[in-house]
C-alpha positions, 0 to 999 in steps of 0.5 A: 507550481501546477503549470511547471508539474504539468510541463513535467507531466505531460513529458514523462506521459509523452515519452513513457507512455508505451513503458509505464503500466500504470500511472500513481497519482496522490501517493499518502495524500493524506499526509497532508503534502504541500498543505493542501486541502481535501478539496484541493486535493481532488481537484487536484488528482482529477486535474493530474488524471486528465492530463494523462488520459488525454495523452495516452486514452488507454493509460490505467491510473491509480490513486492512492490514499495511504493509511496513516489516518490522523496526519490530515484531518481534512481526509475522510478518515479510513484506518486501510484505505479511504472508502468515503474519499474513494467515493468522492473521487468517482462522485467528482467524476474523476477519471482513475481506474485503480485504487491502491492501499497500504496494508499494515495490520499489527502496526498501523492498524488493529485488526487482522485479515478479516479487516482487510477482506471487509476494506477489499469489499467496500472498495469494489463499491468504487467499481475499481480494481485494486493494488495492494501496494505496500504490505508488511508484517514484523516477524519476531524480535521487535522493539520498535512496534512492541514498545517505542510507537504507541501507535502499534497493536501488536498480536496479543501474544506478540510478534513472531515469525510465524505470525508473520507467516501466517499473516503474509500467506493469507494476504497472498490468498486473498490477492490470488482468489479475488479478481479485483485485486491486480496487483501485490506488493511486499514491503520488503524482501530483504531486511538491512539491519538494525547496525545503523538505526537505534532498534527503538527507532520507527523505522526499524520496525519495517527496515529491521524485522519485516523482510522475508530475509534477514539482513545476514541473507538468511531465509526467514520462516516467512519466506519459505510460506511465501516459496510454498504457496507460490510455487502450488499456485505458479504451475496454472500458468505455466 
């Protein structure tokens, strides 16, 4: 498999090389894809790391844990981001430039901004920078994290628009104040509805209830917290 996905590789670097800003290797590796090990998995990223940096010198890598701990046990195990496998990575000599993590704090994680603050900070032990990559928060109204996973930890007083307000706004101060972190991505804008998916469903907690819009297009609370901000802190660059 290794020399067919190098052939392909090595193709797509050579022809997108002047297009592609950075390059994602190891998506959620610690989902265990392909039944691959830890070992196995950073000789892995490095071998993929290699292969594009000698194509392209000046590409920007980044490699990307995910945060569903508990689906690979061989991964050293992080509830947000993978500190420890961060650092092996750079013990390995792995040559990669940006970490990128998930961030799902009142789901798959119990915790609140402060966690992630601490997880920014541990990282910059890597001397990485950093790309918040998938982060989401389910407003009001939502069964599936509130009842059907038993792996959620949903706020004490339970999810509301405007904790998902709140939670958002502060995950975009933290990416607009700290340097490190070059990227930031919301996971989603819009919602789709619950029409084709029993609201009990794990996947109606993201698909239903964590988009800025509701699927009827209808700005949420969420979204207008978002528009505010942005708008206060966009008049620097323009």
């Amino acid at each position: 498999m290794r020399v067919q996905y190098g052939e392909l590789l090595e193709a797509v670097v050579t022809r997108y090389r002047d297009d592609i800003a950075m390059w994602w290797i190891g998506g959620e590796v610690n989902m265990g894809g392909d039944g691959l090990g830890w070992d196995e998995w950073k000789d892995w990223m490095g071998w993929q790391s290699g292969l594009i940096k000698g194509i392209d010198p000046n590409a920007t890598v980044a490699v990307s844990f995910g945060s569903w701990t508990g689906y690979h046990e061989q991964i050293p195990p992080n509830a947000i981001h993978e500190v420890d496998g961060t650092l092996e990575l750079v013990e390995r000599g792995v040559d990669f430039d940006v970490v990128a993590i998930e961030y799902h704090f009142g789901t798959l994680q119990n915790g609140s901004i402060e966690e992630l603050r601490q997880a920014v900070e541990d990282l910059k032990a890597a001397g990485k920078e950093i790309f918040i990559w998938e982060v989401y928060y389910p407003g009001a109204g939502d069964p599936a994290y509130q009842d059907g996973w038993g792996w959620a930890f949903p706020p004490a007083a339970g999810y509301s628009e405007a904790w998902q307000s709140e939670q958002m706004l502060e995950t975009l101060i933290l990416f607009h104040d700290d340097p490190k972190i070059i990227g930031f991505n919301m996971f989603h804008l819009v919602e789709i509805g619950c029409d084709d998916i029993d609201p009990e469903d794990g996947e109606a907690g993201w698909r239903c209830y964590a988009g800025l819009i509701g699927s009827d297009g209808t700005p949420k609370a969420v979204y207008f917290a978002v528009k505010a901000y942005w708008d206060s802190v966009s008049t620097k660059y323009n």
